[in-house]
KEKE-3310 file (N, C-alpha, C; in steps of 0.2 Angstrom, whole numbers, plus 5000, padded with zeros to 4 digits):
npx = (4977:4963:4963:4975:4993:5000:5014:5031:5037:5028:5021:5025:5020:5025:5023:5030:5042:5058:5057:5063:5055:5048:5060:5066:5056:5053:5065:5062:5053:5057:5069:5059:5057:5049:5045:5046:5041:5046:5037:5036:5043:5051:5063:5077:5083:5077:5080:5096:5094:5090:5099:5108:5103:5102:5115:5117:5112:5110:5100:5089:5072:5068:5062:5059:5048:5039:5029:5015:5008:5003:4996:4980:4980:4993:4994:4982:4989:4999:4993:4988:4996:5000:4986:4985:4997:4990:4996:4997:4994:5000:5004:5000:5007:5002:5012:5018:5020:5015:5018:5013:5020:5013:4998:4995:4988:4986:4986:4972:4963:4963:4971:4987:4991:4982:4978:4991:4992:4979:4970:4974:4981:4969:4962:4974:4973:4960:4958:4968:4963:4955:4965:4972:4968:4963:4970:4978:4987:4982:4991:4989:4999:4994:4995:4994:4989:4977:4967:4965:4960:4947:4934:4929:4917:4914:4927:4936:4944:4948:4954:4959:4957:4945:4943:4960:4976:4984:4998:4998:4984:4979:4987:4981:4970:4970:4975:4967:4955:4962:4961:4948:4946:4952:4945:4933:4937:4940:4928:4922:4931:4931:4925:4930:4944:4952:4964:4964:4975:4978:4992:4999:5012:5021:5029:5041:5058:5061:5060:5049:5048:5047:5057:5055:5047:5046:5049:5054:5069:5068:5060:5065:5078:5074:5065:5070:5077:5072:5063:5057:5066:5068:5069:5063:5050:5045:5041:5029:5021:5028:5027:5012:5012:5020:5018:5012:5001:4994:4989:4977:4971:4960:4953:4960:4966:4985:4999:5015:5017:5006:4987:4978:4962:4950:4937:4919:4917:4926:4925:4912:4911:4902:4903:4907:4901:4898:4912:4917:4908:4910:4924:4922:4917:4928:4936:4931:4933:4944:4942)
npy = (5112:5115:5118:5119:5117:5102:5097:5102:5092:5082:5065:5051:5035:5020:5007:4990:4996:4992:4987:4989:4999:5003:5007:5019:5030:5031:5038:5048:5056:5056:5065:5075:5081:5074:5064:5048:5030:5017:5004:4987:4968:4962:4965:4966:4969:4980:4990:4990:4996:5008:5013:5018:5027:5034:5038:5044:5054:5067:5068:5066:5060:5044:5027:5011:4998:4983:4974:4963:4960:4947:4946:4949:4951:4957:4968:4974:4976:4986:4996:4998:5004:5017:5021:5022:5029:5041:5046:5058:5057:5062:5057:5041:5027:5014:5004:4989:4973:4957:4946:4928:4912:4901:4895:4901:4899:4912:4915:4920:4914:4918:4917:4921:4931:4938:4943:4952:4961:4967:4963:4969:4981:4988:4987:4993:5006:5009:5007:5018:5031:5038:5045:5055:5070:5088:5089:5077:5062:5048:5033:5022:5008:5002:4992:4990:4979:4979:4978:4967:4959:4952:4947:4936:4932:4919:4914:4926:4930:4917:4910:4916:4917:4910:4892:4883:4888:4903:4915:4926:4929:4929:4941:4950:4950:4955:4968:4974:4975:4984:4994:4997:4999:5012:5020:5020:5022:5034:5045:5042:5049:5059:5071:5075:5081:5073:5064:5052:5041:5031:5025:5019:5010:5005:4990:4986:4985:4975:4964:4956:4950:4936:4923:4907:4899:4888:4896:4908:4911:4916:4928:4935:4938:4947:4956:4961:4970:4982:4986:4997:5005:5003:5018:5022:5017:5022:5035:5040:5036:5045:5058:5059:5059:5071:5083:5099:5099:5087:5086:5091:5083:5068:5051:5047:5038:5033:5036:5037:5049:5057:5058:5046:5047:5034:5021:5021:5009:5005:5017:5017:5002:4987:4979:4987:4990:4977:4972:4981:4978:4961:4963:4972:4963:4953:4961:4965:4963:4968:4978)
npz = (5072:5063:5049:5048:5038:5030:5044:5045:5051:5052:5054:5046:5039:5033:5025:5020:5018:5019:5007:4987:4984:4993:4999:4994:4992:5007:5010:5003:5007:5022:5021:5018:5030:5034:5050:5051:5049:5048:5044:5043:5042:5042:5051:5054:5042:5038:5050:5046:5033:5039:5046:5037:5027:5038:5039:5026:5026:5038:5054:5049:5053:5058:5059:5065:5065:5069:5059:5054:5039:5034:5045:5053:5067:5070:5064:5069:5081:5079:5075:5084:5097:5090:5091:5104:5108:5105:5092:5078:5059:5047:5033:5024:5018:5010:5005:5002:4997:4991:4979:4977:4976:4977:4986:5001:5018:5031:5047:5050:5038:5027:5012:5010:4999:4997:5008:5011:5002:4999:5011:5023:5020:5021:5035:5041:5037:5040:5053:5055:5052:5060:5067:5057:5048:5042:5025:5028:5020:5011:5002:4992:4984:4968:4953:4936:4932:4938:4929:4922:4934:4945:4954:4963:4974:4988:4987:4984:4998:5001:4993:4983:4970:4959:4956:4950:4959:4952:4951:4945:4940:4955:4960:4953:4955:4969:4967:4959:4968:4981:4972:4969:4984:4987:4978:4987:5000:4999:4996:5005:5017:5011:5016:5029:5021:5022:5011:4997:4987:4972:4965:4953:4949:4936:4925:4937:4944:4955:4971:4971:4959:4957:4951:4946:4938:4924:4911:4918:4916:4906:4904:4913:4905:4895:4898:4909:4912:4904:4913:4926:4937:4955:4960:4948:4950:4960:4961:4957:4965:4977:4974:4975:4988:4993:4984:4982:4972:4972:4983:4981:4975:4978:4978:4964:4953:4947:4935:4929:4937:4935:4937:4929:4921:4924:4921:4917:4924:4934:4941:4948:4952:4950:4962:4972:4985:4990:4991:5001:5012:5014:5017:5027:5036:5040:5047:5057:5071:5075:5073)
capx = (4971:4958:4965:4984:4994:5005:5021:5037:5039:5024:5022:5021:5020:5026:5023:5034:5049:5063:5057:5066:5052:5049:5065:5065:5050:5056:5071:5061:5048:5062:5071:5056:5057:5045:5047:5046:5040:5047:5035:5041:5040:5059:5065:5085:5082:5075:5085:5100:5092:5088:5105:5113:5099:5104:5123:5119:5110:5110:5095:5083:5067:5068:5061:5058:5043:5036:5023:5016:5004:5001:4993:4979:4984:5001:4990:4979:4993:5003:4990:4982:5000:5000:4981:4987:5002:4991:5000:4993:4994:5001:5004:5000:5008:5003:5016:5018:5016:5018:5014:5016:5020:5009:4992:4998:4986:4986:4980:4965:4960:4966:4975:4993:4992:4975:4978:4997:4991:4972:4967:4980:4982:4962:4960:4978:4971:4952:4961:4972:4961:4953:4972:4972:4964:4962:4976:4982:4985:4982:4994:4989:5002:4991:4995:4992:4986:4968:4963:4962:4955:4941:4932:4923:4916:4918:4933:4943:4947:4952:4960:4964:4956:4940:4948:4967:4981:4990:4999:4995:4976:4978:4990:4978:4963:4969:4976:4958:4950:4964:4960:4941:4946:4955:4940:4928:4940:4939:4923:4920:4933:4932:4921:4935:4947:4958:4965:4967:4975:4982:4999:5003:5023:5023:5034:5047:5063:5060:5062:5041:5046:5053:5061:5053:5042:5053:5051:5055:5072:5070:5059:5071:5084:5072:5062:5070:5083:5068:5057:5058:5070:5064:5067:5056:5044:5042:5040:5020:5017:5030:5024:5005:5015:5023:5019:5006:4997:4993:4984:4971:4963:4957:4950:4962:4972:4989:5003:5019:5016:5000:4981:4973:4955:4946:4933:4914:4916:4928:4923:4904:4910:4894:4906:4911:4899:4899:4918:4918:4903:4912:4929:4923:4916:4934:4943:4928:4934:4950:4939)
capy = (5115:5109:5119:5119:5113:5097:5101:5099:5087:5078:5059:5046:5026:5019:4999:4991:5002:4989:4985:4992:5005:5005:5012:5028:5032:5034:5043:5055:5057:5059:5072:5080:5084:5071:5059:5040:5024:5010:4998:4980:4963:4962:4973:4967:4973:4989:4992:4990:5004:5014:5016:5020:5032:5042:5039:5046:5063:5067:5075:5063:5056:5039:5022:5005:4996:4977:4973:4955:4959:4943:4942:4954:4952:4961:4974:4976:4978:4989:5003:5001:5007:5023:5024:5021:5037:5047:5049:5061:5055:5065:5051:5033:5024:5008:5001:4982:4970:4949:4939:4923:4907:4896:4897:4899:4902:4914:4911:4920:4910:4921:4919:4925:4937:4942:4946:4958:4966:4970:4964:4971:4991:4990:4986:4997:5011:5008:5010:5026:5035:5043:5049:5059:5077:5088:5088:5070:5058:5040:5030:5015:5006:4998:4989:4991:4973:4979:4978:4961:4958:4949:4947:4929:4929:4921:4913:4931:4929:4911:4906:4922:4917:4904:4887:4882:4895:4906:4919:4932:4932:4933:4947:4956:4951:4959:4974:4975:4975:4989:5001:4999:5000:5017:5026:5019:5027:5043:5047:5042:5053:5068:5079:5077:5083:5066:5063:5046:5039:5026:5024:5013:5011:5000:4985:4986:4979:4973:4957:4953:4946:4931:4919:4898:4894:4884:4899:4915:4913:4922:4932:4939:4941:4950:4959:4966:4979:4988:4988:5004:5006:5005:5024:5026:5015:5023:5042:5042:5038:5050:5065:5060:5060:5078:5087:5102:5099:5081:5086:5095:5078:5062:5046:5045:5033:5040:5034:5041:5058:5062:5056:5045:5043:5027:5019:5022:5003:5004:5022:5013:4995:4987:4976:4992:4990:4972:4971:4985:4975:4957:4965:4975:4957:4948:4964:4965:4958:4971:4987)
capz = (5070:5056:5042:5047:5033:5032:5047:5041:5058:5053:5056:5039:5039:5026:5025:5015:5019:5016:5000:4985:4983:5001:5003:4989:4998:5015:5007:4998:5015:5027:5018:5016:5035:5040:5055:5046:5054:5045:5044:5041:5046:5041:5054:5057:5034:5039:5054:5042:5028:5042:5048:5030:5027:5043:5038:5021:5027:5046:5056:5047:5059:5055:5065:5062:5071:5067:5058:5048:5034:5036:5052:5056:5075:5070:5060:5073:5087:5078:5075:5090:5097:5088:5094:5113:5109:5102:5085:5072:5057:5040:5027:5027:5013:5008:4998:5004:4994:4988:4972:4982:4970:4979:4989:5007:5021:5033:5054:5050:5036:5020:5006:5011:4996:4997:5015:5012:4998:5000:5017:5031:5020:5022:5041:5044:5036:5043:5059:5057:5049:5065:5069:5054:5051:5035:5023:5030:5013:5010:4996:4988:4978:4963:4949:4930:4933:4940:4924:4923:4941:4944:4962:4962:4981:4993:4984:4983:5002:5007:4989:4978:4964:4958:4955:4954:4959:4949:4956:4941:4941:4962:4963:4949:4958:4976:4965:4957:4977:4983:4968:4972:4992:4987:4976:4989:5005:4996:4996:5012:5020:5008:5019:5033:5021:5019:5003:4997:4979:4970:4964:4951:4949:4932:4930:4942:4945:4963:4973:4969:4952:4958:4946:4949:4932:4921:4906:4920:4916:4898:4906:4918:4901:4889:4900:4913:4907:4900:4917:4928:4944:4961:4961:4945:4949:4967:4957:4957:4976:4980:4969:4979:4997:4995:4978:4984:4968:4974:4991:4980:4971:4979:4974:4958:4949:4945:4934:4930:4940:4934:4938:4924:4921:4925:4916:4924:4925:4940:4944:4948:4949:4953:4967:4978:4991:4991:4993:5006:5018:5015:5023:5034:5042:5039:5047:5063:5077:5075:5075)
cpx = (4969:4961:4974:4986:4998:5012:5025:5039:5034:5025:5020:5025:5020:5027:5029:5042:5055:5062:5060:5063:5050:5053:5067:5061:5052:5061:5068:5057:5052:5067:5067:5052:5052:5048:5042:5045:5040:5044:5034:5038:5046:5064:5072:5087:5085:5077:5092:5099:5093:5094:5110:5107:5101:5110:5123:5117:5108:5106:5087:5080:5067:5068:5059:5052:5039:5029:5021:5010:5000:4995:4988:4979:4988:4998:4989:4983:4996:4999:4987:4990:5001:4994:4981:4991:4997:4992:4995:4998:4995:5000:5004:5002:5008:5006:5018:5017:5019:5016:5018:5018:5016:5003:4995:4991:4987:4984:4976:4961:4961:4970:4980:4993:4990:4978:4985:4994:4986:4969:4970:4981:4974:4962:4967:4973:4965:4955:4964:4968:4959:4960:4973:4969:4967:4969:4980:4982:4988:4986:4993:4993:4997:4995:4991:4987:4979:4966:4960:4961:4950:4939:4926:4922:4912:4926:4940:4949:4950:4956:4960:4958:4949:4945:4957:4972:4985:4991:4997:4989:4977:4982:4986:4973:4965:4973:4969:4955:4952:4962:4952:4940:4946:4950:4935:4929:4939:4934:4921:4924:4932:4931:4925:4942:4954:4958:4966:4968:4979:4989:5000:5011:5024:5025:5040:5051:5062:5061:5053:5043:5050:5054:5060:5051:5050:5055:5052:5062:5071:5065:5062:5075:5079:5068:5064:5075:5080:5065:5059:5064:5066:5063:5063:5051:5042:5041:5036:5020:5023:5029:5016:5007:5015:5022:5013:5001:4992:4989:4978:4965:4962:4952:4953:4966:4979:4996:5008:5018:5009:4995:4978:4966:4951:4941:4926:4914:4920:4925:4913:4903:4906:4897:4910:4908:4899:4907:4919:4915:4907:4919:4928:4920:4923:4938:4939:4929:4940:4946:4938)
cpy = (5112:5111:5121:5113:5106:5100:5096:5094:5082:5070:5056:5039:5025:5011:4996:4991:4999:4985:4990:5000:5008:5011:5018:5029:5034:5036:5049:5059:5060:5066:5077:5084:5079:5064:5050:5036:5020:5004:4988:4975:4960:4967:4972:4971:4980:4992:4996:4998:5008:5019:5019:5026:5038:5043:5042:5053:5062:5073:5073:5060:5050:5031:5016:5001:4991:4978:4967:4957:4954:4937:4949:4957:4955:4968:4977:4982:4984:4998:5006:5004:5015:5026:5027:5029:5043:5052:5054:5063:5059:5061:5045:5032:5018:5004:4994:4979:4963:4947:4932:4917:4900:4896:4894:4904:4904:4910:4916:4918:4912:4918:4924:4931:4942:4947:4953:4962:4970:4971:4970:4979:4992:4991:4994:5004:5013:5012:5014:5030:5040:5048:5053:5065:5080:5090:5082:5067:5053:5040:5024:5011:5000:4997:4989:4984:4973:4976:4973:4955:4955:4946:4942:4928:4923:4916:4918:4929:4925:4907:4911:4922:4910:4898:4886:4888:4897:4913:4926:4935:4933:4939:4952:4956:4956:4967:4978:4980:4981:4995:5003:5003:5010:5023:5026:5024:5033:5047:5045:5046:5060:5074:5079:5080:5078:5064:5057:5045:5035:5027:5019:5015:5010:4997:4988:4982:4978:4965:4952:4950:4943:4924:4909:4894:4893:4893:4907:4916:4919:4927:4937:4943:4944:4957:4963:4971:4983:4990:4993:5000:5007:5012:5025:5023:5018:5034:5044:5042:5044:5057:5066:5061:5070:5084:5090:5101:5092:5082:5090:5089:5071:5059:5044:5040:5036:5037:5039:5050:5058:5057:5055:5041:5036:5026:5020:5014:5004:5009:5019:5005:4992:4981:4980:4991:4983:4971:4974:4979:4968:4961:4968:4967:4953:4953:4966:4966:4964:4978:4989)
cpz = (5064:5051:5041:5041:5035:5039:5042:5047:5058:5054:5049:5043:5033:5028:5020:5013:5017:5011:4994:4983:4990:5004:4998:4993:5003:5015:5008:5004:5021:5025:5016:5023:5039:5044:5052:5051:5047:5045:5041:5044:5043:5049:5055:5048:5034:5043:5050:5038:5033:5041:5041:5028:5030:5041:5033:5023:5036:5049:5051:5053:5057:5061:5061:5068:5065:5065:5052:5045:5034:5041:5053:5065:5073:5068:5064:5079:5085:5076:5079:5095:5094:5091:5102:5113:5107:5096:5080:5066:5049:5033:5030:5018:5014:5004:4999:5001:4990:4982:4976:4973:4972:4985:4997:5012:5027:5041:5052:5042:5028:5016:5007:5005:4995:5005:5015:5006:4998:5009:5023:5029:5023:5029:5043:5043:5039:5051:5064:5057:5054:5069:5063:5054:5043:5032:5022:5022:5016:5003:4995:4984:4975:4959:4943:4930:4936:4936:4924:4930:4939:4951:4964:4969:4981:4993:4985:4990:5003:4999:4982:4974:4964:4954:4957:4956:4955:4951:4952:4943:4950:4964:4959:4953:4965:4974:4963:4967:4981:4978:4970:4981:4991:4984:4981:4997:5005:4996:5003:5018:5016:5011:5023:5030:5020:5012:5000:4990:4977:4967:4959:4946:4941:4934:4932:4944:4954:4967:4972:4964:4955:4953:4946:4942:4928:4913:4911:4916:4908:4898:4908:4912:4898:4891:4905:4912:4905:4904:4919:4935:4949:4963:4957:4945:4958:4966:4959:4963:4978:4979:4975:4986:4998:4988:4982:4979:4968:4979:4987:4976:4976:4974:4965:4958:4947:4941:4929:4931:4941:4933:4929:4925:4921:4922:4920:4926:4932:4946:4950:4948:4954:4961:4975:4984:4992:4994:5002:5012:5019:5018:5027:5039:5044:5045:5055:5069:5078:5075:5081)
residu = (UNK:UNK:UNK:UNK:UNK:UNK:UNK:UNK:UNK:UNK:UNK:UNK:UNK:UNK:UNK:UNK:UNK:UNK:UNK:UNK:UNK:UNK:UNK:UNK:UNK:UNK:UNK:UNK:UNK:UNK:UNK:UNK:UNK:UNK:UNK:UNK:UNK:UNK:UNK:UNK:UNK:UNK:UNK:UNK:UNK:UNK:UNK:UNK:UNK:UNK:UNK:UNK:UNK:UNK:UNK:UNK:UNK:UNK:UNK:UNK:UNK:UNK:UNK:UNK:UNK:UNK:UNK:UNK:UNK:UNK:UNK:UNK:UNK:UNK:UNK:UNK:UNK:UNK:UNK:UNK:UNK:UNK:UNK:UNK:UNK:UNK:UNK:UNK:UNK:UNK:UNK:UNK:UNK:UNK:UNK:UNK:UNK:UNK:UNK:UNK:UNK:UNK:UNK:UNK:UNK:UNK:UNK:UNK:UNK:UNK:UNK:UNK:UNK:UNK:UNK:UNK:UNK:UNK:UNK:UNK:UNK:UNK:UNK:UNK:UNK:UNK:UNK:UNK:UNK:UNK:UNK:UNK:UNK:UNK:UNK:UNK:UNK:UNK:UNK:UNK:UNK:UNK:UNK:UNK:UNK:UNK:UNK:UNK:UNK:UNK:UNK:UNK:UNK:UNK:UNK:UNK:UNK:UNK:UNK:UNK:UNK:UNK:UNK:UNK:UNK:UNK:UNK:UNK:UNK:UNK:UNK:UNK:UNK:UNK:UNK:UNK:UNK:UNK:UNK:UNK:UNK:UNK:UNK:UNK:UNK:UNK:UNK:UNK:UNK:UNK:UNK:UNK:UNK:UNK:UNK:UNK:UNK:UNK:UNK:UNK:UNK:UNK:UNK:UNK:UNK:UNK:UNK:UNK:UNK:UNK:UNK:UNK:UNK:UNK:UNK:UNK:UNK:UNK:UNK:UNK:UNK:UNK:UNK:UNK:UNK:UNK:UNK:UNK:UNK:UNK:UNK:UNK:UNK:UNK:UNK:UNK:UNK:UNK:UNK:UNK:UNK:UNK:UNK:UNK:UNK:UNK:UNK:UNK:UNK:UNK:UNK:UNK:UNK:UNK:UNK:UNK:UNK:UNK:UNK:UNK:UNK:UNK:UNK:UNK:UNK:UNK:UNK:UNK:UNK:UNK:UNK:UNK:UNK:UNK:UNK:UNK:UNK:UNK:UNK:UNK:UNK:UNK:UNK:UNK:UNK:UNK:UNK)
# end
């Protein structure tokens, strides 16, 4: 029914899932009586989690099913799947995500980073949305890192960033693209009732910070001791999944727990409808 609430047997996707934040999340989701689709492109990983999951608490819903960020053929397949069953759709969690160390391209023509981080929640999401119904929420995991974003078309898509690669300005720039994707989503599903909002975790001790430039290692020693845990950097998105006070706002930003204010520069960033129209041509051919 239109104005039924979340069930407690409902259906969430969670991307991600066998990442360290991944997996707090589909802890915290499955004990909270919802049936979990572990979505991965790890899957013998995620199998693995799964099974220790169900061995830690029993009478959890819990699945594991392929899918490559990477590829929006995988993307495509994996939601048009759920479309084929049917499925209706309580949470989508977009929590997946790369900082690559070198510019690698996909088979459709992306920017490996651009494409798991920004491209593939977009089209995944584009693609559920009509299996949702009011009440359903979207999750974005963003990044403090928007801030210094920057959206130089038609450079963003096929090589991250304008000029040579670095992996910081493109993991900021495709966290930038998600936080715009997420105010822009919002407002376009509002009147049906779908919720959608960002997340950002802080730093996180996770397997994304990976350790290669000659000065990481005294990164690694100085800085990581202080970052957050992948349970407490996965706190915020799971507060928007299942806190009742969360299904009452869309279109926010939200760090540690609670929804902070945006600046009208993003809130109105003059790049929204641009971004939106250049992806919806990239993501096409899959609608």
């Amino acid at each position: 029914m239109e104005n039924e609430p979340l069930s407690a047997r409902g259906l969430a996707i969670i991307t991600g899932a066998d990442g360290g934040m991944g997996t707090e999340i589909t802890r915290a989701v499955a004990l909270a009586g919802y049936r979990v689709i572990m979505a991965s492109c790890r899957p013998q990983r995620a199998e693995a989690l799964r099974r220790t999951l169900m061995h830690d608490q029993s009478g959890l819903h819990i699945e594991v099913r392929y899918v490559d960020l990477a590829s929006l053929a995988s993307v495509a397949d994996f939601a048009d799947r759920l479309i084929t069953d049917h499925e209706r759709i309580d949470l989508l969690m977009n929590c997946a995500g790369t900082m690559e160390t070198g510019r690698h391209i996909t088979e459709d023509g992306l920017e490996r980073t651009v494409s798991v981080n920004y491209v593939a929640p977009y089209l995944l999401t584009r693609k559920l949305v009509p299996l949702m119904h009011r009440g359903s929420r979207v999750v974005n995991m963003v990044s403090c890192t928007y801030a210094i974003g920057h959206l130089d078309f038609p450079d963003f898509f096929h090589k991250g960033c304008r000029g040579s690669f670095w992996r910081i300005p493109v993991y900021s720039n495709t966290k930038l693209a998600l936080t715009l994707f997420t105010l822009d989503m919002a407002r376009r599903v509002q009147d049906r009732g779908i919720v959608v909002n960002a997340a950002d975790p802080g730093i996180v001790s996770t397997d994304i910070i990976t350790m290669h430039a000659w000065f990481d290692p005294l990164t690694d020693l100085f800085f990581r001791p202080f970052i957050r845990t992948p349970r407490q950097g996965a706190d915020t998105a799971i507060r928007l999944l299942l806190d009742d006070d969360a299904g009452q706002r869309t279109g926010t930003f939200n760090v540690s727990g609670h929804a902070k204010p945006l600046s009208a520069k993003y809130i109105q960033h003059p790049q929204m409808q641009e971004l939106w129209d250049l992806t919806e041509n990239v993501v096409r051919k899959w609608l």
